[in-house]
C-alpha positions as protocol buffer text, in pm:
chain_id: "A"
residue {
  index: 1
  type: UNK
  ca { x: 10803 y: -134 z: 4515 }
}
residue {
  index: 2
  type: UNK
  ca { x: 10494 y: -111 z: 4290 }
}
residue {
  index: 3
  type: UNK
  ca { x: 10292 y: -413 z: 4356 }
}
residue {
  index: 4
  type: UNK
  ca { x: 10001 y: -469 z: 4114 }
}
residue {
  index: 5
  type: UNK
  ca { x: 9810 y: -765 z: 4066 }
}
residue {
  index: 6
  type: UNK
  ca { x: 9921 y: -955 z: 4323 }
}
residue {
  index: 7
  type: UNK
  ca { x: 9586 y: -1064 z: 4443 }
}
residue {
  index: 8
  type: UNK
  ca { x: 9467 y: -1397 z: 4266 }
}
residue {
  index: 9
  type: UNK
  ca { x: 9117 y: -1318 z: 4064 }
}
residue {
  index: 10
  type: UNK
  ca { x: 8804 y: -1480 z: 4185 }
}
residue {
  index: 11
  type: UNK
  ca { x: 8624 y: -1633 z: 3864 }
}
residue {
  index: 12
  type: UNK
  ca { x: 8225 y: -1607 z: 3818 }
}
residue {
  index: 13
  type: UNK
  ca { x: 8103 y: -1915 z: 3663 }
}
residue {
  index: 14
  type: UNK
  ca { x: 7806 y: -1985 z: 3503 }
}
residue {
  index: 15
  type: UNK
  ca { x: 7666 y: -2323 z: 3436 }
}
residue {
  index: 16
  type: UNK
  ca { x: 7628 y: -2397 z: 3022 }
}
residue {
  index: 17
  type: UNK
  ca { x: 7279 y: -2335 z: 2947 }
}
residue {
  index: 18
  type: UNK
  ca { x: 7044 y: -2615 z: 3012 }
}
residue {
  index: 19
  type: UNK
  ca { x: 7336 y: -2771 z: 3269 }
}
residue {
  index: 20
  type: UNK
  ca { x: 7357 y: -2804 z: 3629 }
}
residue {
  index: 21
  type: UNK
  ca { x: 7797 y: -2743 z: 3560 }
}
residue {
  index: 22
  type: UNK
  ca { x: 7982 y: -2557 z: 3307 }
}
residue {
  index: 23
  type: UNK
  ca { x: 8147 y: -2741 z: 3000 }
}
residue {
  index: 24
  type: UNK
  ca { x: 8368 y: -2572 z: 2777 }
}
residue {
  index: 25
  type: UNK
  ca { x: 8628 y: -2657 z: 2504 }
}
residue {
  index: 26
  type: UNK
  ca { x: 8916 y: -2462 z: 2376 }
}
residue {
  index: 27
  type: UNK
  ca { x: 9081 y: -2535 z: 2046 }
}
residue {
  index: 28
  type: UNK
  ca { x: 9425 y: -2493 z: 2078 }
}
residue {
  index: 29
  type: UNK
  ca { x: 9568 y: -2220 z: 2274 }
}
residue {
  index: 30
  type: UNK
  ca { x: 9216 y: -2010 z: 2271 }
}
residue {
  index: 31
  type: UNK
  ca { x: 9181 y: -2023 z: 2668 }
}
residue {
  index: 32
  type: UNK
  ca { x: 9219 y: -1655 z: 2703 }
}
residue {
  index: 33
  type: UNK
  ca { x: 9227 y: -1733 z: 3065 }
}
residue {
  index: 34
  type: UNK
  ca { x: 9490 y: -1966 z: 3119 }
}
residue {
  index: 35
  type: UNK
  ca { x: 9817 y: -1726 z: 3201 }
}
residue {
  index: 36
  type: UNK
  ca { x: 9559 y: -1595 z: 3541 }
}
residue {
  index: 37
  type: UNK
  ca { x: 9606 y: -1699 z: 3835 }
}
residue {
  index: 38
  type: UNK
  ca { x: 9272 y: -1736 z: 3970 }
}
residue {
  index: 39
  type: UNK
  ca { x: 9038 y: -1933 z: 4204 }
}
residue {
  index: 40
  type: UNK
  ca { x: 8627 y: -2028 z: 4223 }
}
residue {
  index: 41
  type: UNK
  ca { x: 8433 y: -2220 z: 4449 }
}
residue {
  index: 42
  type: UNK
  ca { x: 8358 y: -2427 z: 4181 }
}
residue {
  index: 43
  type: UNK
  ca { x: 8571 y: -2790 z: 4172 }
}
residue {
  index: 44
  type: UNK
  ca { x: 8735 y: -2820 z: 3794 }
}
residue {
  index: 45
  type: UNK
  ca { x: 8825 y: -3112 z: 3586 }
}
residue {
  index: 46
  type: UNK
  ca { x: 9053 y: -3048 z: 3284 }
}
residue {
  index: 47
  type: UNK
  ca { x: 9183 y: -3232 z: 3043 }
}
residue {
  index: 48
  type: UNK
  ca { x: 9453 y: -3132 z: 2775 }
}
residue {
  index: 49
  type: UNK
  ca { x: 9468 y: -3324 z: 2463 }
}
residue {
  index: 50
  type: UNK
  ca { x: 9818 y: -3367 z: 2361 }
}
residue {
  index: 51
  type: UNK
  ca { x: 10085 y: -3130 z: 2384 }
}
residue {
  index: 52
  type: UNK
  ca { x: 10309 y: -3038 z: 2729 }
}
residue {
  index: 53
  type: UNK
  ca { x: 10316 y: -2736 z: 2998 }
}
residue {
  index: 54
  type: UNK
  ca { x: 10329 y: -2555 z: 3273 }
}
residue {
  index: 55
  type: UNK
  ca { x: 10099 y: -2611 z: 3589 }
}
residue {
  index: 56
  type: UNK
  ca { x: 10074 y: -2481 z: 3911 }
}
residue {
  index: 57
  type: UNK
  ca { x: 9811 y: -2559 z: 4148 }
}
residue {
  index: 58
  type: UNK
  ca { x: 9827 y: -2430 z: 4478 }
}
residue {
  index: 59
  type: UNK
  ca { x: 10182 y: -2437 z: 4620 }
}
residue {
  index: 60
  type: UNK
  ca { x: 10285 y: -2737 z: 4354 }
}
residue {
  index: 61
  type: UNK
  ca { x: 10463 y: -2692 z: 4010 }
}
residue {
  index: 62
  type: UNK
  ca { x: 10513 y: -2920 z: 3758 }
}
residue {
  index: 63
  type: UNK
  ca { x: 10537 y: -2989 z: 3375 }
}
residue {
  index: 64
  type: UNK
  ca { x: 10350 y: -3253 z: 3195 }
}
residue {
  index: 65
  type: UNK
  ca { x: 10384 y: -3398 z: 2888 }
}
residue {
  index: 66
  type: UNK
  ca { x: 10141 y: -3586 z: 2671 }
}
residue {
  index: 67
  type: UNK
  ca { x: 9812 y: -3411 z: 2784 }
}
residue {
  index: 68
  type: UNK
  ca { x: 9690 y: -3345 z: 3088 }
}
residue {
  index: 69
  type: UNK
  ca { x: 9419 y: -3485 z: 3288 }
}
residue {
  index: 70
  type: UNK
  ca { x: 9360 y: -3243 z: 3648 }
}
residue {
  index: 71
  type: UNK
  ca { x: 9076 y: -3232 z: 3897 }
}
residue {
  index: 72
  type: UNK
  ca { x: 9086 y: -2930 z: 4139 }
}
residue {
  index: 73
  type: UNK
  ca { x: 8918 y: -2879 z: 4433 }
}
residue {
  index: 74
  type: UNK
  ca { x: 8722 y: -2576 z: 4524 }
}
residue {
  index: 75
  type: UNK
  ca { x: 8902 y: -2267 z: 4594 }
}
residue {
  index: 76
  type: UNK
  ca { x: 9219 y: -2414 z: 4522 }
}
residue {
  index: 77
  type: UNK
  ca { x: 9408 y: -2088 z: 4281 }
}
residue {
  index: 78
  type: UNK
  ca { x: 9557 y: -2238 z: 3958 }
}
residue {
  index: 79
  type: UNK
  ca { x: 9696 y: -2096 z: 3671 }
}
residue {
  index: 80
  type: UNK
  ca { x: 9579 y: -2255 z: 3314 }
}
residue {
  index: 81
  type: UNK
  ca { x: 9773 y: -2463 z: 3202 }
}
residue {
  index: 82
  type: UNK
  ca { x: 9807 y: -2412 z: 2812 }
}
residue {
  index: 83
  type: UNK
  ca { x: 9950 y: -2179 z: 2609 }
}
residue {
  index: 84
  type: UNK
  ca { x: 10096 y: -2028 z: 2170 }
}
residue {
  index: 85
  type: UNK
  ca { x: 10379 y: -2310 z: 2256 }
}
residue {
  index: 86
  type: UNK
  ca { x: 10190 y: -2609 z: 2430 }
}
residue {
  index: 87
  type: UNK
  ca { x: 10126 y: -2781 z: 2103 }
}
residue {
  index: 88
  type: UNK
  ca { x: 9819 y: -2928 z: 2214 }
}
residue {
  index: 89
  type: UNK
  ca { x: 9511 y: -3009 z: 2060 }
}
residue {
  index: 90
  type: UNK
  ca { x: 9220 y: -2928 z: 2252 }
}
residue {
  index: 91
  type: UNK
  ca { x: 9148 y: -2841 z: 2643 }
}
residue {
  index: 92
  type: UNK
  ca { x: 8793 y: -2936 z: 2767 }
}
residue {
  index: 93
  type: UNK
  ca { x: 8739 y: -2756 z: 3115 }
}
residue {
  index: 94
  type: UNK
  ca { x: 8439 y: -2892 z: 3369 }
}
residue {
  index: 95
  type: UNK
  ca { x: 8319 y: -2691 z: 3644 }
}
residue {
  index: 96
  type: UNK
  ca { x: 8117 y: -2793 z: 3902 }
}
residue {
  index: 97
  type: UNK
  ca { x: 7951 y: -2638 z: 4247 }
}
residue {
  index: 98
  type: UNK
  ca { x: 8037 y: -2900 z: 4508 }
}
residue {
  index: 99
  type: UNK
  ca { x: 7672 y: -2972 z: 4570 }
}
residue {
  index: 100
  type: UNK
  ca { x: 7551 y: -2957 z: 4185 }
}
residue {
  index: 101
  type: UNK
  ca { x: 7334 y: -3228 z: 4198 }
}
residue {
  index: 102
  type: UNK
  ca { x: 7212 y: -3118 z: 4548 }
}
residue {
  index: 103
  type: UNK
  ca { x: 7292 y: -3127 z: 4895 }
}
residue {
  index: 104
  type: UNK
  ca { x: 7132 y: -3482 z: 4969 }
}
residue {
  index: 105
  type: UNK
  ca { x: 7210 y: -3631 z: 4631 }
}
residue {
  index: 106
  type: UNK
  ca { x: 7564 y: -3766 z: 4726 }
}
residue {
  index: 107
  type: UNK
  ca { x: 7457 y: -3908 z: 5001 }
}
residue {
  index: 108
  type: UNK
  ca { x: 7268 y: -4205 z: 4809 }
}
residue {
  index: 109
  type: UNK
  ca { x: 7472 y: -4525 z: 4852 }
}
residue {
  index: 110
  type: UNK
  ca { x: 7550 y: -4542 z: 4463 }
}
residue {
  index: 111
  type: UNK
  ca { x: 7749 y: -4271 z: 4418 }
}
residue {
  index: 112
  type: UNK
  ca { x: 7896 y: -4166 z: 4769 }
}
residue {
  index: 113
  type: UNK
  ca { x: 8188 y: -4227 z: 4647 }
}
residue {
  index: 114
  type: UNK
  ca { x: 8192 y: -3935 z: 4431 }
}
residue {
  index: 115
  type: UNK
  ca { x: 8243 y: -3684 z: 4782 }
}
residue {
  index: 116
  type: UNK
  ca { x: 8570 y: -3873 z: 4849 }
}
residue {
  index: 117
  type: UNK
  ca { x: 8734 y: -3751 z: 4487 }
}
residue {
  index: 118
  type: UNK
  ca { x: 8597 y: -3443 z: 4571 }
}
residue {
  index: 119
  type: UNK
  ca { x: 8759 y: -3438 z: 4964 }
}
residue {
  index: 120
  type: UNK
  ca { x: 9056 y: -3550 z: 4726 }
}
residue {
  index: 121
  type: UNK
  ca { x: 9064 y: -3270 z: 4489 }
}
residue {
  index: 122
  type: UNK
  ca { x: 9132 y: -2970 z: 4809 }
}
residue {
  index: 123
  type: UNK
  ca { x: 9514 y: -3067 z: 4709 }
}
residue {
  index: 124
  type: UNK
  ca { x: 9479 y: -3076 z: 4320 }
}
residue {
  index: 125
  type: UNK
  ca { x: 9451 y: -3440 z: 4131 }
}
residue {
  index: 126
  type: UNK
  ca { x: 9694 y: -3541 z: 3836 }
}
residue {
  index: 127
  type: UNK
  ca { x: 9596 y: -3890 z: 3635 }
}
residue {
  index: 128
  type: UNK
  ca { x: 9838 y: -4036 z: 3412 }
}
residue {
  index: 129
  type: UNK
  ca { x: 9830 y: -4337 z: 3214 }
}
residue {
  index: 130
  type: UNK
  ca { x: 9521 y: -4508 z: 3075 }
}
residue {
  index: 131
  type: UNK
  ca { x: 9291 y: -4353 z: 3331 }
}
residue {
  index: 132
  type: UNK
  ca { x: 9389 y: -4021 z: 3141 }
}
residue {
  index: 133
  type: UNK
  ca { x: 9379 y: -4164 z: 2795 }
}
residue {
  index: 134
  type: UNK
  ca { x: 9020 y: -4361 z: 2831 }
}
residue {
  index: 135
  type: UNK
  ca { x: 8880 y: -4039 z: 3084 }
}
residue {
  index: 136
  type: UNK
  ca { x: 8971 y: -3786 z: 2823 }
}
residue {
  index: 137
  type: UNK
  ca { x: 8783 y: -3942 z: 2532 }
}
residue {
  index: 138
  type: UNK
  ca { x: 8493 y: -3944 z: 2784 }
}
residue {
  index: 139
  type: UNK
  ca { x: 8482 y: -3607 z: 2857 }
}
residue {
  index: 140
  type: UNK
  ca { x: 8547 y: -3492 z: 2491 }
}
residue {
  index: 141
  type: UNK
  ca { x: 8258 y: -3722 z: 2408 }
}
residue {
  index: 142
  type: UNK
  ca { x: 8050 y: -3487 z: 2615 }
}
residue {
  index: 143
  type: UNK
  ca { x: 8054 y: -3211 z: 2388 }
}
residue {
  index: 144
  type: UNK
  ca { x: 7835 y: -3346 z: 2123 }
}
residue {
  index: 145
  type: UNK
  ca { x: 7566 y: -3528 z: 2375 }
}
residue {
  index: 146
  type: UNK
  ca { x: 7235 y: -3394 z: 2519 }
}
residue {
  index: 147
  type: UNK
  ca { x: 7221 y: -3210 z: 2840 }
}
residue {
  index: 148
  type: UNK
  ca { x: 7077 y: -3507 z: 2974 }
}
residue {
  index: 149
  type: UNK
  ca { x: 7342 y: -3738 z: 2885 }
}
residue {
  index: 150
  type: UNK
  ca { x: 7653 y: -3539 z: 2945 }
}
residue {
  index: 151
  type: UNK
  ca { x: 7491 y: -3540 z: 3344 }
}
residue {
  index: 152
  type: UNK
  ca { x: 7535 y: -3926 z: 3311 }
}
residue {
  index: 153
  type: UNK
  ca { x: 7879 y: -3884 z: 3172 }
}
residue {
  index: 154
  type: UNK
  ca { x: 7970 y: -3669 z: 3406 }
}
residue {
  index: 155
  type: UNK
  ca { x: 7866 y: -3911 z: 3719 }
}
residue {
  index: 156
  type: UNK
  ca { x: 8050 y: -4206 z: 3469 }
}
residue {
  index: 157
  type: UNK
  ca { x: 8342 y: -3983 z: 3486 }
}
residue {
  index: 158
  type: UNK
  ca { x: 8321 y: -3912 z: 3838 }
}
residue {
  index: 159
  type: UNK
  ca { x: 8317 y: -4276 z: 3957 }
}
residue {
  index: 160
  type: UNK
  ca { x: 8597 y: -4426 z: 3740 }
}
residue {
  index: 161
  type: UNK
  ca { x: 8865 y: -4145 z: 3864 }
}
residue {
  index: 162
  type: UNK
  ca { x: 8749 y: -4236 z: 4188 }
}
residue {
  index: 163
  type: UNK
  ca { x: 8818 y: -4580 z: 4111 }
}
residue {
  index: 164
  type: UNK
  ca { x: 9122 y: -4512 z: 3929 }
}
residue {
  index: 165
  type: UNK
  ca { x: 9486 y: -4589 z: 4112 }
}
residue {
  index: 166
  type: UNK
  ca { x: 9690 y: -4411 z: 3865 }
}
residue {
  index: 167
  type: UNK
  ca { x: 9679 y: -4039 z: 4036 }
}
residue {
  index: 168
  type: UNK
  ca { x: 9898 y: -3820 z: 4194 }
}
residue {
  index: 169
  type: UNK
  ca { x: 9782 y: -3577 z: 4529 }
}
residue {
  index: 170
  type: UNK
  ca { x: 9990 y: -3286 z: 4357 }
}
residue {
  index: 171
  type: UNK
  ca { x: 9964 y: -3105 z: 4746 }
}
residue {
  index: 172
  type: UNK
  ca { x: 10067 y: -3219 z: 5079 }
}
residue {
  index: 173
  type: UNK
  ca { x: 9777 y: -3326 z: 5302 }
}
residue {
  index: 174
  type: UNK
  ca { x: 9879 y: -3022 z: 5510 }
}
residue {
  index: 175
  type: UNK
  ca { x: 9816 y: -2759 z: 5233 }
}
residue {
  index: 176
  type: UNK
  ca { x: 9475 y: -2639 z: 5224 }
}
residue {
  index: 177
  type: UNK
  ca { x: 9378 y: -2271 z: 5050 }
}
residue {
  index: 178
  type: UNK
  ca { x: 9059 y: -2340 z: 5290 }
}
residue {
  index: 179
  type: UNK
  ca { x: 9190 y: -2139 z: 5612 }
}
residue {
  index: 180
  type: UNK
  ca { x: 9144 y: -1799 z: 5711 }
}
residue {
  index: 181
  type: UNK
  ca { x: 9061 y: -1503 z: 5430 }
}
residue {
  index: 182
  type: UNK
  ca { x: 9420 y: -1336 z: 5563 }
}
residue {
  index: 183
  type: UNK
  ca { x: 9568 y: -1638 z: 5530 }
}
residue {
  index: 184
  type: UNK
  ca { x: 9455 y: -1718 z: 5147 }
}
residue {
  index: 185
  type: UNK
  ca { x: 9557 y: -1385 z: 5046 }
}
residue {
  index: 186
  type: UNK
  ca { x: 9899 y: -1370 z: 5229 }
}
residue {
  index: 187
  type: UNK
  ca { x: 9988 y: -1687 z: 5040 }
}
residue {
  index: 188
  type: UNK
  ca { x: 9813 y: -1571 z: 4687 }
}
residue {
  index: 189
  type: UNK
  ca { x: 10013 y: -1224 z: 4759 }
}
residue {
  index: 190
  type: UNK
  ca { x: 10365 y: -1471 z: 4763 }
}
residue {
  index: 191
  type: UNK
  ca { x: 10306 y: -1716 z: 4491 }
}
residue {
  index: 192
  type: UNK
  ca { x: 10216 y: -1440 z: 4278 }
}
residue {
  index: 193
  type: UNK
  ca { x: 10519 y: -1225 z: 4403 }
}
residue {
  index: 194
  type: UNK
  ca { x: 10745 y: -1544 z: 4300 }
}
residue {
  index: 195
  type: UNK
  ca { x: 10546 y: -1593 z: 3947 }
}
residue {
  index: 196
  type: UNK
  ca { x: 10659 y: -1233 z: 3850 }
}
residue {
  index: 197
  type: UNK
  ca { x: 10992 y: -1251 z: 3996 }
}
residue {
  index: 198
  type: UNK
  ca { x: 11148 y: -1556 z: 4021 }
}
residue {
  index: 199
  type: UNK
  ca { x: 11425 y: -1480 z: 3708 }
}
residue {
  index: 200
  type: UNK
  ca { x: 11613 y: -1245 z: 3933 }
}
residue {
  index: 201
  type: UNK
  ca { x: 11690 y: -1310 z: 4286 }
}
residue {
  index: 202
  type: UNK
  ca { x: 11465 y: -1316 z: 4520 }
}
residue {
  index: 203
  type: UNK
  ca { x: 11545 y: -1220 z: 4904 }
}
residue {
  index: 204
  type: UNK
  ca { x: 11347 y: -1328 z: 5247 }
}
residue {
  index: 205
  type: UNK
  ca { x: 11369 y: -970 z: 5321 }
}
residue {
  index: 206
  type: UNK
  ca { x: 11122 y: -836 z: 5064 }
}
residue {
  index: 207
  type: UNK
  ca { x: 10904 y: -1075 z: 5062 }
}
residue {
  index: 208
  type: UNK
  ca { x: 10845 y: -1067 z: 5445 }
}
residue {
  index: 209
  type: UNK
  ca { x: 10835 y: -713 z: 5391 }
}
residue {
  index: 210
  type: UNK
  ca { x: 10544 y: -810 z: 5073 }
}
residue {
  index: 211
  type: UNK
  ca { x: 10334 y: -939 z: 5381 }
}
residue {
  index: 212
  type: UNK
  ca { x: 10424 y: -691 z: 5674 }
}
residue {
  index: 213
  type: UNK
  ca { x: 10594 y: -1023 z: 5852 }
}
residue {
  index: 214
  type: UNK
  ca { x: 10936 y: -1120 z: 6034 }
}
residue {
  index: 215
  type: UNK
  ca { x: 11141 y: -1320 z: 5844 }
}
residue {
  index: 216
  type: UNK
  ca { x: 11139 y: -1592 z: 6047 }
}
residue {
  index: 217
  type: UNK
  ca { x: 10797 y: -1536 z: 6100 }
}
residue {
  index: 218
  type: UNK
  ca { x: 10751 y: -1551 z: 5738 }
}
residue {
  index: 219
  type: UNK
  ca { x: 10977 y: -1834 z: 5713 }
}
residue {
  index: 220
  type: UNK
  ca { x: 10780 y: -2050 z: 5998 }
}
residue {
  index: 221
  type: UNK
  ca { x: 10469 y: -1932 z: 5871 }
}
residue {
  index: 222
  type: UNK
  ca { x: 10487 y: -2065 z: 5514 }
}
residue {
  index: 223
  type: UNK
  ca { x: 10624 y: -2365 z: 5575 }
}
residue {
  index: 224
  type: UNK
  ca { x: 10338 y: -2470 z: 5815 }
}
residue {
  index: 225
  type: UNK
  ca { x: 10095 y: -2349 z: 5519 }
}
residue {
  index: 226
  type: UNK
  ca { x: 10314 y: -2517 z: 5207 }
}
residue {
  index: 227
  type: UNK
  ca { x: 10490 y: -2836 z: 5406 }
}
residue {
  index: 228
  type: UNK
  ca { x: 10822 y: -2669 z: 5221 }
}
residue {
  index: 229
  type: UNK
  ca { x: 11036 y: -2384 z: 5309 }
}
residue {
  index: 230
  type: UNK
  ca { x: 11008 y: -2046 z: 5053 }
}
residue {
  index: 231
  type: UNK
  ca { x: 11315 y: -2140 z: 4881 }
}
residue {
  index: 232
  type: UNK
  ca { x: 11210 y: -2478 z: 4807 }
}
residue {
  index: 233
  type: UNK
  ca { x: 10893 y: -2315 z: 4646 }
}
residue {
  index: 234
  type: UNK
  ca { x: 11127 y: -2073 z: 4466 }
}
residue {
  index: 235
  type: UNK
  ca { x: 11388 y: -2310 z: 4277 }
}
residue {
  index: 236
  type: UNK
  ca { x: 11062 y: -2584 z: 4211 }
}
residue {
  index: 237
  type: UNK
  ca { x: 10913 y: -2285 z: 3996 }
}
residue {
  index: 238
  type: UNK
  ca { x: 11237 y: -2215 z: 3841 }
}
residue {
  index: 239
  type: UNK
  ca { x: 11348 y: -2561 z: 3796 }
}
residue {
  index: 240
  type: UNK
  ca { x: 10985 y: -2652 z: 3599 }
}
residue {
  index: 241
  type: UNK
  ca { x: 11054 y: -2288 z: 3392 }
}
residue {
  index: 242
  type: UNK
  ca { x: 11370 y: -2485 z: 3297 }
}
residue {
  index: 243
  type: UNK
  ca { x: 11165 y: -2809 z: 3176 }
}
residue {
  index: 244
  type: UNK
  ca { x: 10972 y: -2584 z: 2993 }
}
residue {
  index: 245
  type: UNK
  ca { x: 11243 y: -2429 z: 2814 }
}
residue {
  index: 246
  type: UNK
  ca { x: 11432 y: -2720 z: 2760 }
}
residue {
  index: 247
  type: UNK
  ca { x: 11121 y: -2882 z: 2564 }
}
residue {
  index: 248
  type: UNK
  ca { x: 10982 y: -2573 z: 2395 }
}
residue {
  index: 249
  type: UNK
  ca { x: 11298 y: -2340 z: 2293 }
}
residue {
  index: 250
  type: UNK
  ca { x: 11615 y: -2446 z: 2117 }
}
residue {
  index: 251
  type: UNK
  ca { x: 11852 y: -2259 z: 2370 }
}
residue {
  index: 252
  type: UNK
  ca { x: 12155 y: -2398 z: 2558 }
}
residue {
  index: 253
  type: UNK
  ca { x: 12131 y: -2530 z: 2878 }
}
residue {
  index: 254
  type: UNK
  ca { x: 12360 y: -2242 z: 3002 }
}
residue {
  index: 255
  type: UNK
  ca { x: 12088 y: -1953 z: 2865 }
}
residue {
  index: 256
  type: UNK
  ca { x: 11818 y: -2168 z: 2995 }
}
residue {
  index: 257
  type: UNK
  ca { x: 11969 y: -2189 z: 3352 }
}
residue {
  index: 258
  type: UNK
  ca { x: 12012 y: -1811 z: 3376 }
}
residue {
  index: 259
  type: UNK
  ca { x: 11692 y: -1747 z: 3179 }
}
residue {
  index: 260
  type: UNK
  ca { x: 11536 y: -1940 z: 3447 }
}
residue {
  index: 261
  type: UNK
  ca { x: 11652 y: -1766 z: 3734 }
}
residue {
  index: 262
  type: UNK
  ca { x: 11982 y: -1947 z: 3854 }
}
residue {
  index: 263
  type: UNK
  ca { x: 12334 y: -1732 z: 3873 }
}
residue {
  index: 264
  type: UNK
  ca { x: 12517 y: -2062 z: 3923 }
}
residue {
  index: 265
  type: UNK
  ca { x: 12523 y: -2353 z: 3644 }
}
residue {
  index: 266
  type: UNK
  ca { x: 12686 y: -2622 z: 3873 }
}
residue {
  index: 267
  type: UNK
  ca { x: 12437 y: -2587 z: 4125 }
}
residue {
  index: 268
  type: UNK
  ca { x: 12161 y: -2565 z: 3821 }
}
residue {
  index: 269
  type: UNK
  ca { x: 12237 y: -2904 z: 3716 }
}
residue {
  index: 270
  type: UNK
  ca { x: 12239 y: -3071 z: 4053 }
}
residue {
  index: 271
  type: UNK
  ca { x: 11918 y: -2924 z: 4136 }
}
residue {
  index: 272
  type: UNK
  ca { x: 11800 y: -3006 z: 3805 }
}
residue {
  index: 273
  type: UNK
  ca { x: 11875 y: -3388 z: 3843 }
}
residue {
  index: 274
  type: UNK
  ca { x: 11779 y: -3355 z: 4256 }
}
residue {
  index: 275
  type: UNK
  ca { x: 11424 y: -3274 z: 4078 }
}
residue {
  index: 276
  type: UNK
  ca { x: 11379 y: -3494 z: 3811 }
}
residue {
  index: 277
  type: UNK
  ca { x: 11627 y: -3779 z: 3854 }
}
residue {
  index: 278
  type: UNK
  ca { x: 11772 y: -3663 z: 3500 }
}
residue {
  index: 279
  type: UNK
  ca { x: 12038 y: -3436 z: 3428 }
}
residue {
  index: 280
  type: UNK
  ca { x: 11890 y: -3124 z: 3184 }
}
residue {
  index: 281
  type: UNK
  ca { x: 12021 y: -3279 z: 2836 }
}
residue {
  index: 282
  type: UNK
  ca { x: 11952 y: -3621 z: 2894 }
}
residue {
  index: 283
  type: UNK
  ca { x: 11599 y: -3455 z: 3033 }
}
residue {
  index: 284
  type: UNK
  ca { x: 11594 y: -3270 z: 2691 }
}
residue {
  index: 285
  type: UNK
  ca { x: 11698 y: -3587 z: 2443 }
}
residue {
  index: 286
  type: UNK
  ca { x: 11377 y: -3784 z: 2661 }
}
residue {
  index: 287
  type: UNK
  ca { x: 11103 y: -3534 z: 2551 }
}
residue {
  index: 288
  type: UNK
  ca { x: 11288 y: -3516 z: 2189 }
}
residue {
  index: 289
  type: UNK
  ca { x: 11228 y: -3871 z: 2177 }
}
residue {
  index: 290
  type: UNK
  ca { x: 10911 y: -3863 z: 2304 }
}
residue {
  index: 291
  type: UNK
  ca { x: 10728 y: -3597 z: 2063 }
}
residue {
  index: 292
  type: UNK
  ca { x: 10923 y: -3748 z: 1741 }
}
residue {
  index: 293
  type: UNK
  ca { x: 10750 y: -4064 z: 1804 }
}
């Protein structure tokens, strides 16, 4: 077995010129970068205007819809999360060394705060609602101030997801990307493995083999790291492919099932509704509704 690229890509970021973090914003789909999988030390806030995708962060997968609003924490791998179909309008992407304003600076009554979103973030943050809405303007806002004021934004922005209760932890507590190097790259080896693979069956055999492990080894072993077994992880990926395809490509829900990795369309759509409390066509007619609005 040929395995190529298996490794997740450690980003070099720069701060923008004249900024203590990096601000950049896409039009469209022209984030080159998004289909990596990647990581940085770096903590990143995105938010995608409009539009729905794909997102995995760390061991979680998921589809959104409406935009996205995401804070991840540092060295947490990600893949981008737009794409040619995700219809949206813009993506602004934020990146920030943990200690960008300085190693004492969070400490200052004000703003301690701020280090909590950031302890937050090590799992990967999703907002919803008006905290994504009001947040997003915000940060789009930032692209036409002076340095100056997009460092005030950026605290403003900061401080009201702290405050904000509409957020989802999108990891378990128990997942962290922050243990040993073997252990980051054992688990970047897998979900990458899975990202390339999961259409076609995958067995515990080869991917034990993948990371020169036992299966049950391997099987103990990731679900101590990921709080869910591998096969969990497996049908999660190829249950959001499925959302995916059932929003963005006028196929039947039999192609999709088998397009998305499942051999068996009975147990397709009682995993489907097991995962997202809808059955795939009434899934399908909800997002129809939802972007003819």
């Amino acid at each position: 077995m040929e395995l190529k690229n298996l490794k997740p890509s450690f980003e070099v970021i720069h701060p923008s010129f004249g900024n203590s973090f990096s601000y950049t914003r896409y039009s469209q789909k022209k984030n080159n970068k998004a289909r990596i999988w990647h990581y940085h030390p770096e903590i990143e806030l995105v938010y995608v205007n409009g539009g729905a995708g794909k997102r995995q962060i760390g061991s979680h997968i998921s589809y959104y819809t409406e935009g996205d609003l995401i804070l991840i924490g540092s060295n947490l791998p990600h893949c981008g999360f737009t794409n040619e179909l995700t219809g949206n309008k813009s993506e602004t992407v934020i990146q920030m060394k943990p200690n960008f304003l300085g190693n004492d600076f969070l400490e200052r009554p004000e703003i301690k705060n701020i280090q909590t979103i950031f302890d937050r973030a090590k799992g990967g943050i999703a907002f919803y609602g008006d905290t994504k809405k009001e947040i997003g303007k915000k940060i789009e806002s930032m692209s036409m101030q002076s340095q100056f004021n997009r460092l005030l934004t950026i605290l403003s922005v900061l401080h009201d997801l702290q405050d904000s209760k509409e957020y989802k932890i999108l990891n378990a507590e128990s997942f962290s990307m922050e243990t040993e190097v073997q252990d980051n790259e054992r688990i970047n080896r897998i979900f990458n493995f899975v990202k390339d693979n999961y259409q076609r069956q995958i067995s515990l055999d080869e991917v034990a083999e993948l990371v020169s492990m036992t299966v049950p080894s391997f099987c103990r072993y990731f679900k101590k790291i990921n709080n869910k077994t591998f096969t969990k992880f497996v049908n999660e990926y190829r249950l959001v492919h499925a959302s995916k395809l059932l929003a963005e490509k006028p196929m039947s829900i039999t192609e999709i099932c088998f397009e998305s990795g499942f051999n068996n369309f009975s147990h397709f759509n009682k995993s489907f509704k097991e995962f997202t409390g809808k059955s795939p066509s009434d899934y399908r007619h909800e997002l129809q509704a939802v972007f003819s609005w």
